[in-house]
N, C-alpha and C positions, 0 to 999 in steps of 0.2 A: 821701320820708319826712321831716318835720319831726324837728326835731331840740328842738322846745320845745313839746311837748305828752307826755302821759300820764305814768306813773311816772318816766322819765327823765330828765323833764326834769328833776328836784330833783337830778340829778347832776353838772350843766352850769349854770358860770355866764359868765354874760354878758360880755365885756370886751375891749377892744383892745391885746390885749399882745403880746408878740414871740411868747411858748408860742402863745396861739390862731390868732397867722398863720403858724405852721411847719403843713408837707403830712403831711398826718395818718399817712402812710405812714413817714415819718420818726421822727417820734414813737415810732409803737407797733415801731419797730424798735430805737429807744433804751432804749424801755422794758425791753422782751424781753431785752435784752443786758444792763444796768442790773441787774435783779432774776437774771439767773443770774451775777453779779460777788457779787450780796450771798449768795446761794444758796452758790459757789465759795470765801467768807471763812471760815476757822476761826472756831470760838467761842471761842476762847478771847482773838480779836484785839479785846477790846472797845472799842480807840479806834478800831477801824473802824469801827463800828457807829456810833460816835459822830461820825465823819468824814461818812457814809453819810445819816443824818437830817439833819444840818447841809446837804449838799446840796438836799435834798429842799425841808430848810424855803426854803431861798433858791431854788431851782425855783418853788415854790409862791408867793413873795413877786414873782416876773418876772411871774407869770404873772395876778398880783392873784387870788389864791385864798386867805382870810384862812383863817389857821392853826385858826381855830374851826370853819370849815366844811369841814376835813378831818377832825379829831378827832369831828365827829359822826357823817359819815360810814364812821369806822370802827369803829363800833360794829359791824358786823357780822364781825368776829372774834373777839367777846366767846367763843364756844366753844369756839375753838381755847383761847384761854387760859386760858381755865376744862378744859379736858384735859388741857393742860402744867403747870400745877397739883398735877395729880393725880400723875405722873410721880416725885418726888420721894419719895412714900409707898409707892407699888407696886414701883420698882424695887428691883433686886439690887445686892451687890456692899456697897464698904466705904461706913459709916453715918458720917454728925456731927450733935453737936445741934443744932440750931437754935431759940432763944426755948423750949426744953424738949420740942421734937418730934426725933424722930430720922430723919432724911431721908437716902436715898442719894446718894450726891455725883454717882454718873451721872448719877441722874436729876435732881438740881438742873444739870447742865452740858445736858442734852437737852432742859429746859424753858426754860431760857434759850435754849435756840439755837431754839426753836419759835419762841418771843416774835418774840424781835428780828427774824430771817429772815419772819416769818411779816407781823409789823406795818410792817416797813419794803416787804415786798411790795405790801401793801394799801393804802398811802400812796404807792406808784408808782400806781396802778391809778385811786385817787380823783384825783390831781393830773392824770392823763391825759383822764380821763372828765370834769374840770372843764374843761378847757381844751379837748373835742376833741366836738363835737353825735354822737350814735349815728351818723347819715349820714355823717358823713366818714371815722367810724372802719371802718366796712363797706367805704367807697370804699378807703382804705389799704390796707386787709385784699387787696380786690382789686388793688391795686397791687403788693403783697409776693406775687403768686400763690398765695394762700390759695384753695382749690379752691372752684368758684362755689355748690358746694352748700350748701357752708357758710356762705358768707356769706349765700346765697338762705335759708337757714334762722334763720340769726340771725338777718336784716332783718324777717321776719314774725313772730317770736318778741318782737319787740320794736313793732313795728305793733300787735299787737292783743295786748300783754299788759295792754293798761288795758284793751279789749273783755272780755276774761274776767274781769279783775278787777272791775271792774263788776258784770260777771253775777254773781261768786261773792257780791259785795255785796247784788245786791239777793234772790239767793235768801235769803240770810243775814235781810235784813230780813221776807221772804215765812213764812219758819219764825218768826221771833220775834211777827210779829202772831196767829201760832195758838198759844200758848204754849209754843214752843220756848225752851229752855235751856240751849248745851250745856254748862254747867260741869256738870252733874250727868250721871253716869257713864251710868244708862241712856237717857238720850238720845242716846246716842252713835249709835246706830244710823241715825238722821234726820241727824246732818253727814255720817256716812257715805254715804250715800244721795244725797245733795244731792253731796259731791265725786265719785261715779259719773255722775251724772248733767249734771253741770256738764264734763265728761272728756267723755263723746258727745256733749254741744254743740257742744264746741268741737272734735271733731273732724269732727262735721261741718258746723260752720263752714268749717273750712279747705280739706273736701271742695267743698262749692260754691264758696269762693273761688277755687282752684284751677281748675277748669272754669270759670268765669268768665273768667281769665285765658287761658285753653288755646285760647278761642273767640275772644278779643282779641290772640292774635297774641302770645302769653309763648314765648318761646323758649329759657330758664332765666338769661336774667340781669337782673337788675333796669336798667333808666336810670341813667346818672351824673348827679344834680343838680347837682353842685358842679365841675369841673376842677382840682383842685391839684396841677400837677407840681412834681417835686422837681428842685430844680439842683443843682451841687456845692458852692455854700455850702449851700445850706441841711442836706445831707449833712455834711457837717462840722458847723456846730451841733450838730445832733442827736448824734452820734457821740461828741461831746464829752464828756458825762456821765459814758455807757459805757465808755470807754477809761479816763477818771481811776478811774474804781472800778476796771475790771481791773487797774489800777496799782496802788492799794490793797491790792487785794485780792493782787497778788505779794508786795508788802510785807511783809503781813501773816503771809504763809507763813512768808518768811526770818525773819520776828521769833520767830516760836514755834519754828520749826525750829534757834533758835541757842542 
């Protein structure tokens, strides 16, 4: 499975840095440990948080991933923070003004701790996935004994999520040549119709795919393209991150706990 073709690829960039030649198994072990260090920080420790991004951005700068091409792609949080948002008006409990609104102080310390926990998550994830092709991340996956079905299922989930995306594309263009619209409400019933139907394709896409494979000798594990074992430097590197933040993050305890 190419690691530079279909929706993915916009998530992977290209470059010869020390991040893209660590064993992808390494990586998403640091990662994992990494984001439950920021997960495990009180909120109320905000020079950690502040510690925590400052890492990330110098990770991001090893790894030649321009801090622009993070910030785009985390737009896909924009919900989460648009709900923590809302946290500060619906909660209970003792009130203070703010610019003439009245917000609960829980919920301004719960929306803050969404934020930060949430966007410093999602900036592990994009710096990973820039630095790391989908194949390799699957092969790691398989390396940390992540169970084969899962990795067997993300791999083709991500194979042919530009094949449906496509299809959903061109049915989309096949409705708008006969004067479909759906911004207008009773049309709704024609997207609908179209996403049931674009759902049986592709399931039974994957039915024939499946039986295709089952006659070719699939045995439930995909081929390893790539061989990247992990030594114990490279174990160390990785490791690296993760232990400073759980160091942090002890810190941070004893500082509010005093």
């Amino acid at each position: 499975m190419s690691g530079g073709h279909g929706p993915t690829a916009s998530l992977y960039v290209a470059a010869a840095s020390p991040l893209h030649r660590l064993a992808p198994q390494c990586k998403l072990a640091a990662a994992l440990l990494f984001v439950f260090a920021v997960v495990a920080t009180p909120r109320e420790a905000f020079w950690a948080f502040a510690v925590y991004a400052l890492a990330l951005a110098a990770l991001a700068r090893v790894g030649r991933v321009p801090l622009a091409f993070v910030a785009r792609r985390m737009v896909i949080e924009v919900p989460f923070v648009a709900f923590a948002l809302f946290l500060p008006f619906v909660a209970q409990g003792e009130r203070v003004e703010v610019a003439g609104l009245s917000l609960a102080t829980e919920g301004l310390w719960a929306a803050w701790n969404i934020v930060a926990k949430a966007t410093l998550g999602v900036a592990t994830t994009v710096v990973l996935a820039a630095t790391t092709p989908v194949a390799a991340i699957l092969d790691g996956f398989d390396r940390l004994r992540v169970p084969r079905l899962f990795t067997a299922v993300a791999g083709f989930m991500v194979r042919y999520l530009d094949v449906v995306v496509g299809e959903a594309r061109r049915m989309r263009v096949a409705r708008l040549s006969r004067g479909d619209n759906g911004r207008w409400l009773w049309q709704a019933r024609a997207v609908a119709t179209s996403a049931g139907t674009l759902f049986v394709r592709s399931f039974e896409r994957g039915e024939r795919v499946h039986l295709a494979m089952l006659s070719r000798g699939f045995d439930g594990s995909l081929p390893v393209l790539a061989d990247q074992p992990a030594g114990g430097r490279q174990w160390g590197t990785a490791l690296a991150l993760p232990v400073a933040a759980a160091a942090v993050a002890v810190v941070a305890w004893a500082t509010v706990g005093t």
